[in-house]
N, CA, C and O atoms as a DFTB+ gen file, in Angstrom:
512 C
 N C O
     1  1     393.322      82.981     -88.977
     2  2     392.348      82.534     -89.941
     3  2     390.996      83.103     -89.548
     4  3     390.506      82.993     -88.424
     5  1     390.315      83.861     -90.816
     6  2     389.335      84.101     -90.346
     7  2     388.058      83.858     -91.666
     8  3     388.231      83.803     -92.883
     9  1     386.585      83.730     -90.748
    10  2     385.858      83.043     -91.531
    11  2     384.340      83.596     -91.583
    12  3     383.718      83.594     -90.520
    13  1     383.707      84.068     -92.750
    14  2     382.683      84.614     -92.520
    15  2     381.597      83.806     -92.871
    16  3     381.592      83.063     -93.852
    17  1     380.782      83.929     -92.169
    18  2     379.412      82.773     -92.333
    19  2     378.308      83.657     -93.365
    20  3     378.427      84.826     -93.730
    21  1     377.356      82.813     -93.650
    22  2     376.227      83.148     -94.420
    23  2     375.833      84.090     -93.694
    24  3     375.940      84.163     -92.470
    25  1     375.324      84.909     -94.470
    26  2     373.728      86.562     -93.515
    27  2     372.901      85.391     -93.112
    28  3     372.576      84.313     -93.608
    29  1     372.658      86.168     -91.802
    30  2     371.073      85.573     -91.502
    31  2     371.022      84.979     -90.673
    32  3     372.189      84.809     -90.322
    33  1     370.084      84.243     -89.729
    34  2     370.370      83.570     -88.572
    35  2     370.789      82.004     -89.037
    36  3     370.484      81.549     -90.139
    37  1     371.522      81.271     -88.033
    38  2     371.974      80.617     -88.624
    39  2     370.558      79.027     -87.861
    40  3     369.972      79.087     -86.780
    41  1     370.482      78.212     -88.594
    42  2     369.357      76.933     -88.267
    43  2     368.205      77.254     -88.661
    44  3     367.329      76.469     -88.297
    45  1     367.717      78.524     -89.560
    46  2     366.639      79.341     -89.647
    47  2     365.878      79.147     -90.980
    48  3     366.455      79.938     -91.726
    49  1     365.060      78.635     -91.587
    50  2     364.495      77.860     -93.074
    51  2     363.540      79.333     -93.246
    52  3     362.438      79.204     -92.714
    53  1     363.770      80.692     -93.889
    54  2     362.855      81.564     -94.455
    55  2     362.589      80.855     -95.445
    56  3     363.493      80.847     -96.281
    57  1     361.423      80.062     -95.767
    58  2     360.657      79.852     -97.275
    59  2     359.256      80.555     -97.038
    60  3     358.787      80.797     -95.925
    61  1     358.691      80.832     -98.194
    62  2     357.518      81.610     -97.961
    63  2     356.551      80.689     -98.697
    64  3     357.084      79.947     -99.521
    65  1     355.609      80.623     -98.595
    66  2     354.780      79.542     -99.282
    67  2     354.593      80.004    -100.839
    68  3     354.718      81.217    -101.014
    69  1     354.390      79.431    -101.677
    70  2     354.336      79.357    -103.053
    71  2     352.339      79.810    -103.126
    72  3     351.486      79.135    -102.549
    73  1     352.038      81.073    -103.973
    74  2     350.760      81.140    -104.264
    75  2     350.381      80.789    -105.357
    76  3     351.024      80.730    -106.405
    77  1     348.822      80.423    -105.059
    78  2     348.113      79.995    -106.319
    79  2     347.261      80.879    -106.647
    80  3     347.320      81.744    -105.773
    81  1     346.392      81.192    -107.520
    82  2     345.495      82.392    -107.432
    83  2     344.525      81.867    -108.593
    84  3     344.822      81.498    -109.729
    85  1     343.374      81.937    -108.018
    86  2     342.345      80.960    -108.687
    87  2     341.311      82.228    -109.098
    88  3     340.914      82.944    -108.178
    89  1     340.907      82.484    -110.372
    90  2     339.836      83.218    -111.129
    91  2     338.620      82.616    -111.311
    92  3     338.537      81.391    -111.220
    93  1     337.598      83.342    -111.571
    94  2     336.485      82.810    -112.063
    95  2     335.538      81.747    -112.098
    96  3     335.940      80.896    -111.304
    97  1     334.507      81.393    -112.619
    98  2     333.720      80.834    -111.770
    99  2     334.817      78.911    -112.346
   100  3     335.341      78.475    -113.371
   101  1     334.576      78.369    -110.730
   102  2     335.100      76.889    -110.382
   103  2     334.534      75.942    -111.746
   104  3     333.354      75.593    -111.788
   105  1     335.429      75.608    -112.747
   106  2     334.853      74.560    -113.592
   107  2     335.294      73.277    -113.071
   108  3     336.396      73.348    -112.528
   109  1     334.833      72.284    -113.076
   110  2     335.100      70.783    -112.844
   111  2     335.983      69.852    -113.731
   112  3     336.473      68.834    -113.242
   113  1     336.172      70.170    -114.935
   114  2     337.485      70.201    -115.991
   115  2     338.708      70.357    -115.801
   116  3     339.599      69.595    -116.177
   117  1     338.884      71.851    -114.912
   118  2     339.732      72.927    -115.046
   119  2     340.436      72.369    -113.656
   120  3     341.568      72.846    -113.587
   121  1     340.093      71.378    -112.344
   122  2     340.351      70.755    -111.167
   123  2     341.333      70.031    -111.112
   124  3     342.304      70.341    -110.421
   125  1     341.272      68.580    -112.045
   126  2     342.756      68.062    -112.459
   127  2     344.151      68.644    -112.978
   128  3     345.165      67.945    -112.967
   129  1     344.145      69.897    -113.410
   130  2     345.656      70.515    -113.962
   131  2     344.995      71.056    -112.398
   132  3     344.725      70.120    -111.645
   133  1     344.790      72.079    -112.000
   134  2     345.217      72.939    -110.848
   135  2     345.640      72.010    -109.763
   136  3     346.318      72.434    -108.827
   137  1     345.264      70.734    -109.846
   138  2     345.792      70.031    -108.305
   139  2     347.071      69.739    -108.679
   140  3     347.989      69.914    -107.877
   141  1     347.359      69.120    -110.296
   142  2     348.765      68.985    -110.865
   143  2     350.037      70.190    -110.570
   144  3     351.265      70.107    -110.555
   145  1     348.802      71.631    -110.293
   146  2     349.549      72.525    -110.627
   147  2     350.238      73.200    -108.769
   148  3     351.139      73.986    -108.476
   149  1     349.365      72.486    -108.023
   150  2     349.108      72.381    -106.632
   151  2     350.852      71.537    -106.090
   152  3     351.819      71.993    -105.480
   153  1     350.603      70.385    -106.592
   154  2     351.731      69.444    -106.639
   155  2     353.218      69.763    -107.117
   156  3     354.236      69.241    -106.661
   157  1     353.141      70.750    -108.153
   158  2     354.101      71.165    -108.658
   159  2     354.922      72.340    -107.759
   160  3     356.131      72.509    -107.601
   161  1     353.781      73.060    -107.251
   162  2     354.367      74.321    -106.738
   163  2     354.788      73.258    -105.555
   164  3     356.006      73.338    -105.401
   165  1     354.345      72.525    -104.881
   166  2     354.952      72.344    -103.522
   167  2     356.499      71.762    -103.634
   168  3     357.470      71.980    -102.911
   169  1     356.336      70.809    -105.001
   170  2     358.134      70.307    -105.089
   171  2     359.122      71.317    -105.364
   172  3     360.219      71.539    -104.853
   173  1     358.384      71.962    -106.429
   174  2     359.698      73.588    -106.768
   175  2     359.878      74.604    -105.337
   176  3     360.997      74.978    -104.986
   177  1     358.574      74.999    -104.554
   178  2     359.118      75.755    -103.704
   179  2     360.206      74.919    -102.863
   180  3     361.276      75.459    -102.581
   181  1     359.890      73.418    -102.409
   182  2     360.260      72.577    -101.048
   183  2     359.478      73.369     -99.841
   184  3     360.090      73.345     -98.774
   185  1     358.280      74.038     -99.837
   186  2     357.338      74.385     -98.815
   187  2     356.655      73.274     -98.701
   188  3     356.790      72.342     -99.494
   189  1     355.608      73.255     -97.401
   190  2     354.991      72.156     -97.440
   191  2     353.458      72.825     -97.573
   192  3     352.443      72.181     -97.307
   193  1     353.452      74.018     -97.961
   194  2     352.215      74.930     -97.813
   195  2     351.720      75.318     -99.487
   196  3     352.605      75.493    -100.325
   197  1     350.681      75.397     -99.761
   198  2     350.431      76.385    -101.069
   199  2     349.442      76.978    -100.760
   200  3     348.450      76.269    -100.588
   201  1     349.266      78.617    -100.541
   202  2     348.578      79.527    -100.757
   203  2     347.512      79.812    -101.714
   204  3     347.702      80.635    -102.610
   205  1     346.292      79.128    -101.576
   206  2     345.833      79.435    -102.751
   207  2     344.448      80.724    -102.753
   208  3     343.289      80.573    -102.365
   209  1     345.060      81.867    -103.294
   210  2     344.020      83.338    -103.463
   211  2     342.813      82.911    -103.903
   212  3     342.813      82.755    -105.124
   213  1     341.457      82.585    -103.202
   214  2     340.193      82.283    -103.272
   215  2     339.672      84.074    -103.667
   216  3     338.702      83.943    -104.412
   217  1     339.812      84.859    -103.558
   218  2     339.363      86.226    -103.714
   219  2     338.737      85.755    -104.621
   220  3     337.622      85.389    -104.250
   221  1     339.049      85.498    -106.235
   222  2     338.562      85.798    -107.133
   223  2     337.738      84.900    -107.978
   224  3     337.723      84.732    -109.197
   225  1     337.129      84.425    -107.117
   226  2     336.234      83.145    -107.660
   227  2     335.124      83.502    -107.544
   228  3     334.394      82.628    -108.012
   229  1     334.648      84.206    -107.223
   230  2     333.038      84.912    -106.998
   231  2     332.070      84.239    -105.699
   232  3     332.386      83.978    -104.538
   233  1     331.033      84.117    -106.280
   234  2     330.059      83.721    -104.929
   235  2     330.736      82.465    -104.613
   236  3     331.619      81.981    -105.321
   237  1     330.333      81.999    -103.625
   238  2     330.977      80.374    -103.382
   239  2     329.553      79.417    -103.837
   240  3     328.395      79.833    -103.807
   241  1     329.891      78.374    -104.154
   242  2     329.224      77.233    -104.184
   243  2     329.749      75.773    -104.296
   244  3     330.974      75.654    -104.250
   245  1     329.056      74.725    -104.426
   246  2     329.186      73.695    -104.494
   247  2     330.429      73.011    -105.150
   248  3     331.020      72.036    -104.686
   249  1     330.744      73.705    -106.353
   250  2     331.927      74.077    -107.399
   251  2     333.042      74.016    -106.965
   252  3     333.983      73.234    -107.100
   253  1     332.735      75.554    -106.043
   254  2     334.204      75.981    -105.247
   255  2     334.640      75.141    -104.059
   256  3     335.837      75.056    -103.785
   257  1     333.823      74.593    -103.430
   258  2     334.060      73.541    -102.265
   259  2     334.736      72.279    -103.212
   260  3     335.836      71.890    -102.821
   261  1     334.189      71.635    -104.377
   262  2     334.568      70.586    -105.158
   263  2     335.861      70.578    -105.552
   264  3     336.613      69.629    -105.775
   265  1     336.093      72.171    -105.635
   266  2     337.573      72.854    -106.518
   267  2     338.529      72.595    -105.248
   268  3     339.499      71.875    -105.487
   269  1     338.411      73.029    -104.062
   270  2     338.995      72.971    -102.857
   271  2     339.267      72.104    -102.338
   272  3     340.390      72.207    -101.845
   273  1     338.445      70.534    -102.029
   274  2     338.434      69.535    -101.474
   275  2     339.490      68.681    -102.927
   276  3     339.714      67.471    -102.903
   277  1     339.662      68.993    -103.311
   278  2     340.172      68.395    -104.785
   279  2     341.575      69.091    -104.844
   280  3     342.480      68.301    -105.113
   281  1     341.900      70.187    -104.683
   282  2     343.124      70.804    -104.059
   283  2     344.115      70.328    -102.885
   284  3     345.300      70.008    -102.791
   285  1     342.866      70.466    -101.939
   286  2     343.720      69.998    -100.818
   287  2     343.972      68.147    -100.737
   288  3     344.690      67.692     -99.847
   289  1     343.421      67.390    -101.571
   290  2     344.042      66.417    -101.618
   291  2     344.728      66.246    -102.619
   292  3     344.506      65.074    -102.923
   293  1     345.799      66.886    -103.722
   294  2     346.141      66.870    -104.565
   295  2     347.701      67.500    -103.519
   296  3     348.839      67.031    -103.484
   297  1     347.168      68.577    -102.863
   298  2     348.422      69.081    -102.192
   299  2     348.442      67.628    -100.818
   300  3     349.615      67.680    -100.448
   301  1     347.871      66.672    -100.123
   302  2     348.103      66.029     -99.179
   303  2     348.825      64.944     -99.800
   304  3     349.605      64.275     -99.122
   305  1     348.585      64.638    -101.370
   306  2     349.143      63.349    -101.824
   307  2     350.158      63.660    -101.905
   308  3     350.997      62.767    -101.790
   309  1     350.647      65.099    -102.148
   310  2     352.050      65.524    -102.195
   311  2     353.071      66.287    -100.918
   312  3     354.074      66.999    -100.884
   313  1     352.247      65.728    -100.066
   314  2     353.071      65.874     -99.093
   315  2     353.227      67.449     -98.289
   316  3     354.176      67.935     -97.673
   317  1     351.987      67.930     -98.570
   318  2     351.344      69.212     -98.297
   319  2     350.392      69.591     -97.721
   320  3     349.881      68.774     -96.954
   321  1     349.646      71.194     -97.854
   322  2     348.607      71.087     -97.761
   323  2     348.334      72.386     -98.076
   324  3     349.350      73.030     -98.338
   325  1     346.855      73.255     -98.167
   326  2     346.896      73.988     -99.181
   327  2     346.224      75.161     -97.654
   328  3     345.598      74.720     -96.690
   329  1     346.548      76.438     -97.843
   330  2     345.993      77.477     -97.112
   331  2     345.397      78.519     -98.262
   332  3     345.876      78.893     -99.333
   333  1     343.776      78.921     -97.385
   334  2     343.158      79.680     -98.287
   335  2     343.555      81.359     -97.678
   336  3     343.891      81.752     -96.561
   337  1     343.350      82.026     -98.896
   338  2     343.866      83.829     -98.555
   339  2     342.662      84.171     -99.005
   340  3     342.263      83.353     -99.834
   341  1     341.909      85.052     -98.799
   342  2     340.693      85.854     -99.619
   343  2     339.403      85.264     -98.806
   344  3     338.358      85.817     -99.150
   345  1     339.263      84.331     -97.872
   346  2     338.064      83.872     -98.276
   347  2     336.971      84.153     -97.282
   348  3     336.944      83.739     -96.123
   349  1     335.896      85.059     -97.994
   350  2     334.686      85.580     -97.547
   351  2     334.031      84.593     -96.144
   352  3     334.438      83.433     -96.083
   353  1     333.214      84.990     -95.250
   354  2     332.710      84.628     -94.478
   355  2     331.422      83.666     -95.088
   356  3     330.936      82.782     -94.381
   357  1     331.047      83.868     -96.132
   358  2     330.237      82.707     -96.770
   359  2     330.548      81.301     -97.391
   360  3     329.943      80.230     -97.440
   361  1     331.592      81.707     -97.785
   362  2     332.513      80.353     -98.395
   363  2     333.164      80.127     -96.793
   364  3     333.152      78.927     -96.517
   365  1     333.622      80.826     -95.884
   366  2     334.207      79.957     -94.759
   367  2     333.005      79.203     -93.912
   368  3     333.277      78.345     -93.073
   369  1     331.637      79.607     -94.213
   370  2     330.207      79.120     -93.496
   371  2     329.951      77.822     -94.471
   372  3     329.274      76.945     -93.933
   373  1     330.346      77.576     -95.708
   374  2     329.980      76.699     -96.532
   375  2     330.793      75.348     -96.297
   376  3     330.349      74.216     -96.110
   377  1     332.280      75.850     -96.370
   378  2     333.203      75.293     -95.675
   379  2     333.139      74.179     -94.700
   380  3     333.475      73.004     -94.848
   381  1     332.426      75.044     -93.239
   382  2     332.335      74.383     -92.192
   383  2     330.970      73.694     -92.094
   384  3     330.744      72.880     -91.198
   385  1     330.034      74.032     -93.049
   386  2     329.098      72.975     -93.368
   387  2     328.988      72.008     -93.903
   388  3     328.001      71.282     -93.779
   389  1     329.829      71.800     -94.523
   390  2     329.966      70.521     -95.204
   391  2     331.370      69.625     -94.962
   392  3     331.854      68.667     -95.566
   393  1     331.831      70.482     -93.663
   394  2     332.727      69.699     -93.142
   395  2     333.950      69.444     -93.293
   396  3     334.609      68.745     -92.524
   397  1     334.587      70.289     -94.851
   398  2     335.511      70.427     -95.066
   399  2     336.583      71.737     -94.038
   400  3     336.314      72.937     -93.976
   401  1     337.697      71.090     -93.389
   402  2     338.510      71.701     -92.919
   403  2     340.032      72.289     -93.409
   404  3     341.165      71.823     -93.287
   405  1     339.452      73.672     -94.086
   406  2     340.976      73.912     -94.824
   407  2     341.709      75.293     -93.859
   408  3     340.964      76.136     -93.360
   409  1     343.240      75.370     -93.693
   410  2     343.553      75.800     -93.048
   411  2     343.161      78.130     -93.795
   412  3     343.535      78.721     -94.808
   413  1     342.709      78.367     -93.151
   414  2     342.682      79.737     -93.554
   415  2     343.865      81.031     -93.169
   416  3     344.237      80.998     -91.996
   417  1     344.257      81.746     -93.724
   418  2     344.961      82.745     -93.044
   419  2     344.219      83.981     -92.575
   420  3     343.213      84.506     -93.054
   421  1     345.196      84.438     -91.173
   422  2     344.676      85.224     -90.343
   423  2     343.584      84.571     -89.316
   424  3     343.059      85.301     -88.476
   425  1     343.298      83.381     -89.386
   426  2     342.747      82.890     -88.029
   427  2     343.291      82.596     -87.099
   428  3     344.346      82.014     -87.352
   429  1     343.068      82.725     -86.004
   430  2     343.973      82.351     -84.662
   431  2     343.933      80.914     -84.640
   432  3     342.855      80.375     -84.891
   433  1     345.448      79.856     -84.247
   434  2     345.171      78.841     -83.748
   435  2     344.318      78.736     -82.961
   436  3     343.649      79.609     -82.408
   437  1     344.289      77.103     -82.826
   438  2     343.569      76.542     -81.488
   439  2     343.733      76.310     -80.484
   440  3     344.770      75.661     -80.342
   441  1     343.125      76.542     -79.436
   442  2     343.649      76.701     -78.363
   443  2     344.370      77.562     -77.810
   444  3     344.872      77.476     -76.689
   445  1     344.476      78.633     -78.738
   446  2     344.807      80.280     -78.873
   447  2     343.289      81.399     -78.257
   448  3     342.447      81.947     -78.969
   449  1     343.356      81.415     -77.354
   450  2     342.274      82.632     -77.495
   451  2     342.337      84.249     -78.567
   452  3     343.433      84.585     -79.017
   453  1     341.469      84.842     -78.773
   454  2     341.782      85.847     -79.904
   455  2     342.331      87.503     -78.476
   456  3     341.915      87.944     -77.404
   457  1     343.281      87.753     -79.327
   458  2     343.531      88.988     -78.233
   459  2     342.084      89.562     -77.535
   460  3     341.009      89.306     -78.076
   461  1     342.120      89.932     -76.956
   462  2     341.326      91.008     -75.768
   463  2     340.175      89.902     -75.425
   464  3     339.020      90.326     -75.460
   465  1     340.329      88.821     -75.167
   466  2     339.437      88.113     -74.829
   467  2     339.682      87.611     -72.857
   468  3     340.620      86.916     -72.467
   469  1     338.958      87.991     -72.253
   470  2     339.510      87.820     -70.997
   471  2     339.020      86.160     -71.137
   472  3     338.287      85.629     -71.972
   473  1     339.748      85.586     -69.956
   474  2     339.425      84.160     -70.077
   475  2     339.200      83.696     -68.433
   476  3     339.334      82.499     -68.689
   477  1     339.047      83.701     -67.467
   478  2     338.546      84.002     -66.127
   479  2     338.399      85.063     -65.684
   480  3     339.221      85.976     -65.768
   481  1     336.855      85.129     -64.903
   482  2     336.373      86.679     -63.962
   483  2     335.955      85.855     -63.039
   484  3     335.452      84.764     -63.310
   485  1     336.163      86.406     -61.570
   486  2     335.941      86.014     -60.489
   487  2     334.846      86.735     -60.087
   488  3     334.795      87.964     -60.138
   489  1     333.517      85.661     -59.486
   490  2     332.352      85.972     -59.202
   491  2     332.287      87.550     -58.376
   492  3     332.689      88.052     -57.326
   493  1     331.625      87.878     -59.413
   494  2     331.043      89.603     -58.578
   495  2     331.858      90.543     -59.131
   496  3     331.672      91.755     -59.029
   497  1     332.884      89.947     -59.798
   498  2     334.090      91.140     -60.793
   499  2     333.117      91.237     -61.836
   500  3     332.410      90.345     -62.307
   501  1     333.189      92.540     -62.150
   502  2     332.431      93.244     -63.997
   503  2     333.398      92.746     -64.948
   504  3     334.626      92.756     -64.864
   505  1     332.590      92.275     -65.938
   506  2     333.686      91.870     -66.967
   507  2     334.179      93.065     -67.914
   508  3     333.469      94.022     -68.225
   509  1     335.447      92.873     -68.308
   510  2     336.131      94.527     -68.817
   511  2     335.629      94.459     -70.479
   512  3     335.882      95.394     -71.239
């Protein structure tokens, strides 16, 4: 008897997160369907992540933080949480000013140092 298993490693969950991709300038209207729409993607994928493409929202402001903080609890009520792709060093400065903490891609964890970062030099060694 012989028996062939599924491709792929076996105990191994490939899901990829479900994206959102947000245009134009942040209306305050337009906040309630996208968190609906936030909620939705997380039950259809079964990810616990939604990607949402900040690229195309233009300058950041007050709006876009409102649009975001309104996201990510729309994705936490559902048992989620939302990661930003695109997002400029001004909206990530706006971000951390007002205290909102959303997970970004391409940042290093915590408690991760960033490659080439030496992390002890012993007195009188040049640092490389």
């Amino acid at each position: 008897m012989s028996w062939i298993g599924p491709p792929g490693l076996p105990h191994v969950d490939a899901k990829t997160p479900a994206v959102l991709v947000l245009h134009g300038p942040a209306a305050r209207d337009e906040a309630a369907g996208l968190g609906d729409a936030v909620q939705a993607l997380l039950e259809v994928s079964g990810c616990r992540v939604v990607v949402c493409d900040v690229g195309g929202l233009g300058p950041p402001g007050l709006g876009v933080v409102d649009l975001l903080a309104r996201l990510q609890l729309a994705a936490r009520r559902g048992g989620g949480r939302i990661r930003l792709r695109g997002a400029g060093p001004p909206l990530l400065a706006l971000l951390d000013l007002v205290g909102l903490r959303i997970e970004v891609e391409g940042e290093a964890e915590q408690r991760e140092p960033p490659l080439g970062v030496q992390e002890e030099v012993e007195p009188g060694e040049p640092a490389l």
